[in-house]
C-alpha positions in Angstrom: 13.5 123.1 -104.2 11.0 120.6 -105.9 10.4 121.1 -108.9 6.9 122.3 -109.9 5.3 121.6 -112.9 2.9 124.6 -114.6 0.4 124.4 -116.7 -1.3 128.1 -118.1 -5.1 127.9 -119.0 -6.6 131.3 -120.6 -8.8 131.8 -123.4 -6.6 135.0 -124.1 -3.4 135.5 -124.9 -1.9 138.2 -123.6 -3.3 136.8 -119.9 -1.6 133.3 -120.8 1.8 136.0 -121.6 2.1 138.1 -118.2 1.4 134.4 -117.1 4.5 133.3 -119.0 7.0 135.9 -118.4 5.8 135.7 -114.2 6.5 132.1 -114.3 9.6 132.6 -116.9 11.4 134.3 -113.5 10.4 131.7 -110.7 13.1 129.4 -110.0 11.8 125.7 -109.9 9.3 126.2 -112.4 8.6 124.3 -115.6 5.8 125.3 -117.5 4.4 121.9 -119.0 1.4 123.3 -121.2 -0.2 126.4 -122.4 -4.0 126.2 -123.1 -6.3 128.1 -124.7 -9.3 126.7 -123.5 -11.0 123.9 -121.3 -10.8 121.0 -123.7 -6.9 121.6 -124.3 -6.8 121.5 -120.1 -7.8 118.5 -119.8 -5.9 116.6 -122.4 -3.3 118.3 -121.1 -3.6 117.0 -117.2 -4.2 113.6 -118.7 -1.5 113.2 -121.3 1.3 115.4 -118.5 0.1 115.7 -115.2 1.3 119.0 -114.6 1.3 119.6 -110.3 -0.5 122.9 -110.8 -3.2 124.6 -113.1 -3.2 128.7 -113.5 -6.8 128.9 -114.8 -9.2 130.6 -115.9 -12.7 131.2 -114.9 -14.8 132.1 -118.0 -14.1 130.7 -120.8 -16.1 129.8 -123.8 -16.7 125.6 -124.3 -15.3 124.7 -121.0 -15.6 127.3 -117.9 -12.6 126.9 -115.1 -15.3 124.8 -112.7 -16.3 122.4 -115.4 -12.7 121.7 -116.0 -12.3 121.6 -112.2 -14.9 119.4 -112.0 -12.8 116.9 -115.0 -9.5 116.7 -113.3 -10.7 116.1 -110.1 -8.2 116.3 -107.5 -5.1 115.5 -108.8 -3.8 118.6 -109.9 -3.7 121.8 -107.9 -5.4 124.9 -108.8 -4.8 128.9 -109.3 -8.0 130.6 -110.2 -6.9 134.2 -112.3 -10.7 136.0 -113.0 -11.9 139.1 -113.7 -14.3 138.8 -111.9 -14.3 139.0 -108.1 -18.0 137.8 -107.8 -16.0 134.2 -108.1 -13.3 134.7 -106.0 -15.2 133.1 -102.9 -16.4 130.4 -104.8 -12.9 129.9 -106.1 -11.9 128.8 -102.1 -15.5 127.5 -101.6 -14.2 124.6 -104.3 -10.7 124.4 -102.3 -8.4 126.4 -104.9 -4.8 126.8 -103.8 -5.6 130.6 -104.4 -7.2 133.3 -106.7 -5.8 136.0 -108.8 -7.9 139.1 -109.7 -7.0 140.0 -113.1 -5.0 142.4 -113.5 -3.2 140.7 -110.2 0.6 141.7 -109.6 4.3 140.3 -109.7 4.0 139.8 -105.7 0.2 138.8 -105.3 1.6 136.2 -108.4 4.4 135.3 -106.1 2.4 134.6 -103.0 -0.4 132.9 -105.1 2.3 130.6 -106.4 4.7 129.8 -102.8 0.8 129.0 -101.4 0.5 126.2 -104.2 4.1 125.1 -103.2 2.9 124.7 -99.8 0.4 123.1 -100.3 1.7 120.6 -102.3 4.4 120.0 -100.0 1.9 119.7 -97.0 -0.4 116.7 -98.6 -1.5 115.4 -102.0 -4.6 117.5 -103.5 -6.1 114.2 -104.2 -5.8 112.9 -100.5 -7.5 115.0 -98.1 -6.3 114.3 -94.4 -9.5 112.6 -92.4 -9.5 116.2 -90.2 -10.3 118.1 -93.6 -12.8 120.5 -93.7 -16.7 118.8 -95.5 -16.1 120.9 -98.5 -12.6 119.1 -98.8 -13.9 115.6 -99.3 -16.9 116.3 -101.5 -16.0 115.1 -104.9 -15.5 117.5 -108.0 -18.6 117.0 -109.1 -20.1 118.2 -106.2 -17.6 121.1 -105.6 -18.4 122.8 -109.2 -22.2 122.4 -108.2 -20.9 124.2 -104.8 -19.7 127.0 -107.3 -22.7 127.2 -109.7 -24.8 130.7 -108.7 -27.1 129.7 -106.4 -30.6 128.8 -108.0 -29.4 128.1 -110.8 -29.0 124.5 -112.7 -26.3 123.0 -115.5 -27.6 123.5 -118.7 -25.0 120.5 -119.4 -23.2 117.4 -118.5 -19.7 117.5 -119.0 -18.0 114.1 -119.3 -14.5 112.9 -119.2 -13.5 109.8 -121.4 -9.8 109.7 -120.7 -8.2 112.8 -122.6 -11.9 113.1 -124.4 -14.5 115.8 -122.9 -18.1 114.8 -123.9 -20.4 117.7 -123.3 -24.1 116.9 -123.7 -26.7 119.7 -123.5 -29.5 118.5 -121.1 -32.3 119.1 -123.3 -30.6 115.8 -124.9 -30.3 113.6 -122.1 -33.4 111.0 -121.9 -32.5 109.4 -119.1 -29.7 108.5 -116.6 -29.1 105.5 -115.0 -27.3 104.4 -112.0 -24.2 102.1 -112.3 -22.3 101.5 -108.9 -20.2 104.5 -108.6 -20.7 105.9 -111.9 -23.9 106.9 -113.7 -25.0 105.9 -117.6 -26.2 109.2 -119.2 -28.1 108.1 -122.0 -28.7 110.5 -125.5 -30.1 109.9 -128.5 -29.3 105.8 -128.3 -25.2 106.4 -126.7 -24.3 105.5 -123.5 -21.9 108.0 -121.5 -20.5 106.6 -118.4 -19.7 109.4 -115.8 -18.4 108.8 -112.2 -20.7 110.6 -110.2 -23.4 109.0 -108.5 -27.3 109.2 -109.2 -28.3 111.2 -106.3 -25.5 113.9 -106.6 -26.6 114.2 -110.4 -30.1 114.1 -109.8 -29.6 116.9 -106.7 -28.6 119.1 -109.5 -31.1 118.7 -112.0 -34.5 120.9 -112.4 -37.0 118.3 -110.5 -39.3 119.8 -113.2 -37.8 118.3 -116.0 -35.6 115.1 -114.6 -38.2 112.7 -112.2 -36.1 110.1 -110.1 -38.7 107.2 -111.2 -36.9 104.5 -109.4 -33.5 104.2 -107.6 -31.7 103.0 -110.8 -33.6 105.9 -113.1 -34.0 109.2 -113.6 -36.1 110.3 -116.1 -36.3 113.3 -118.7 -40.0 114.1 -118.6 -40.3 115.1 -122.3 -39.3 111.4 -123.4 -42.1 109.6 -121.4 -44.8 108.5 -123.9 -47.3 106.8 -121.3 -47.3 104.9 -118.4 -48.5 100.7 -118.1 -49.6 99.0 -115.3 -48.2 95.7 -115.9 -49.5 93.8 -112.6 -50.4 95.0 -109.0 -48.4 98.2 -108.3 -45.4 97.4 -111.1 -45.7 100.2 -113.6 -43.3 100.7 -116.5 -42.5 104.0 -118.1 -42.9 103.5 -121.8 -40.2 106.0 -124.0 -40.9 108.3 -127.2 -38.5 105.5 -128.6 -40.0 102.6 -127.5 -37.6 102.1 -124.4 -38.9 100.6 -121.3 -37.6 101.8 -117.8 -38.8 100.4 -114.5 -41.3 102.4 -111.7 -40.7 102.4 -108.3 -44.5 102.9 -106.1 -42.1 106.3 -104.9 -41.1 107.3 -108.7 -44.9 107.0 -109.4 -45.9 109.3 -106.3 -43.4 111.9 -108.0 -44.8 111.1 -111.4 -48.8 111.5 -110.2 -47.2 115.3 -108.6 -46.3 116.6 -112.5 -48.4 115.0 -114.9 
């Protein structure tokens, strides 16, 4: 039997226990890490890169998603949640499997012989080309999948290596496109996420964050005023002085909200 490699994330502790002891009895089984919340998860998929993740959904500074979304693909996931109202989203963002808390020894069992199937079937980070759509959008795309519908982030979650930067959106002035990643700029930093502009922008409040040209989005409450610097070549002026390009399109959406 392959060995599988654990790793127990729960914000309480008598969850990350029952977890322990079920796992304590499963032949094969190492148990790698025990976290007690989303940061912890992450450094602990990037400093041990455990072959599974028993996680939880809400948790406080990182929910299960967001960390979903900063692993990526590479390691499988369990869901365990209280709450059924995510167990569909759970599969919806391709989970190995959910566990309703409190879930039994034998619903644990099968939960866990599905993740060794799965990993023995194919890599979680290399769909097959006959995957279903939902399998080959990125994990950016599958936590905004699990978001309540309507809704939108009321942060960016980054990961720098074993780091987590999370930046409130009322903080972000504008975003930038960078090949396959995007520059989220705040208060003078640059943070590079890989994710790109459209998929970001697509979940922003198009209220708030105006795509003024197809490097830039912008954070409305930054813009100081707008300059016509020659025929049709505007330039958005910044609160800060910055100076951001605007397409004849990004000035069509402008006109629509100021």
């Amino acid at each position: 039997m392959t060995r599988l490699r654990v790793a127990i994330v729960d914000d309480e502790e008598p969850a990350r226990l029952v977890l322990r002891e079920y796992l304590a009895e499963e032949p094969g089984v190492e148990i790698v890490a025990e976290c007690a919340n989303g940061f912890e998860a992450v450094k602990a998929v990037a400093d041990l890169a455990p072959d599974l993740l028993i996680l939880d959904v809400q948790m406080p500074k990182l929910d299960g998603f967001e960390v979903l979304e900063l692993v990526g693909r590479e390691t499988s996931v369990i869901f365990a949640t209280a709450f059924d109202e995510f167990a569909l989203r759970a599969f919806d963002v391709h989970a190995v499997d959910y566990l309703l808390k409190p879930f039994s020894k034998p619903r644990f069992q099968e939960a866990l012989e599905r993740a060794r199937e799965r990993l023995q079937a194919a890599p979680p980070s290399s769909p097959g080309a006959d995957a279903p759509a939902s399998a080959r959008l990125s994990p950016a795309e599958l936590a905004a999948a699990a978001r309540p519908a309507g809704t939108r982030p009321s942060r960016i979650v980054i990961r720098d290596g074993a780091d987590v930067h999370v930046v409130p959106i009322d903080r972000v002035d504008y975003v930038e496109a960078q090949d396959d990643y995007v520059g989220i700029h705040t208060g003078g930093t640059v943070l590079l996420k890989e994710q790109t502009l459209a998929a970001l922008a697509a979940t922003l409040d198009p209220r708030r964050f105006v795509r003024i040209h197809r490097s830039f989005v912008l954070n409305l409450d930054r813009l100081a005023k707008l300059e016509n610097r020659g025929k049709e070549t505007r330039t958005a002026v910044l609160r800060d002085g910055r100076q951001l390009p605007v397409s004849r399109t990004g000035y069509a959406r402008l006109q629509e909200l100021l």
